[in-house]
Phi, psi and omega in degrees: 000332199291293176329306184303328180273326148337276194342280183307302188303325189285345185277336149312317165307289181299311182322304172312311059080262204294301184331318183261057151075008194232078191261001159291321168283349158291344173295317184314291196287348172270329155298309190310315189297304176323328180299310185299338206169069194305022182233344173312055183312312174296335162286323228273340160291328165261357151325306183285315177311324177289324169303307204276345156320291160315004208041061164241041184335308186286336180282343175255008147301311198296328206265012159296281188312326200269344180302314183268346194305306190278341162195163173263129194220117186279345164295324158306298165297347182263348182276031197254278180324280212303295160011272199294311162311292182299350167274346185092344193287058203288317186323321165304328216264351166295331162302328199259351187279323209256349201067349224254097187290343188252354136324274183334319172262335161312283203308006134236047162037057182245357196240000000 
C-alpha cells in the first residue's frame, strides 16, 4: 500500500509540476511513479504530455504507444493524433483512424 501511495504522489507531484510551468521537473517526478510501478498508465500519459511540452515529441508518442499497448484509451488515441501531427508524421494518422497500434509501434521501432 506504501508504493502505491508514492506512486500517486509522485504523479501528483509531476502534475502539479507540470501545472506551474515546470515541466522539465514533472518528468522527473512521472519517472519516479514509474520507477515505482512501470504500469502506472496516468503517469505515463502525462510524462508523454510533459515530453511534447518539452518537444521531445518522439519520446512522448512512445510513451502514448506504451499507454495503449497495456490498455486501449480513446483520450490516448486522440493525444496520440496531436502527437503524431505536431511530429509532422501526418502518413501515421490513418493508423489512429483504424486503431491499429501495431503499424504504429513498427514505425518506432517498439515491435
Amino acid at each position: 500500500k506504501q508504493w502505491n501511495q508514492r506512486r500517486v504522489r509522485g504523479n501528483r507531484l509531476g502534475a502539479t509540476l507540470a501545472n506551474s510551468d515546470r515541466s522539465s521537473e514533472s518528468v522527473e517526478a512521472y519517472r519516479r511513479a514509474l520507477s515505482l510501478s512501470p504500469g502506472y498508465i496516468r503517469a505515463r500519459y502525462n510524462l508523454g504530455i510533459a515530453c511534447l511540452n518539452l518537444h521531445a515529441n518522439r519520446e512522448g508518442i512512445e510513451h502514448f504507444l506504451t499507454c495503449l499497448k497495456q490498455q486501449d484509451s480513446a483520450a490516448v488515441w486522440q493525444t496520440l493524433r496531436l502527437a503524431l501531427s505536431i511530429a509532422r508524421h501526418y502518413d501515421l494518422l490513418v493508423h489512429i483512424d483504424n486503431r491499429a497500434l501495431q503499424p504504429l509501434l513498427l514505425a518506432f521501432s517498439m515491435e
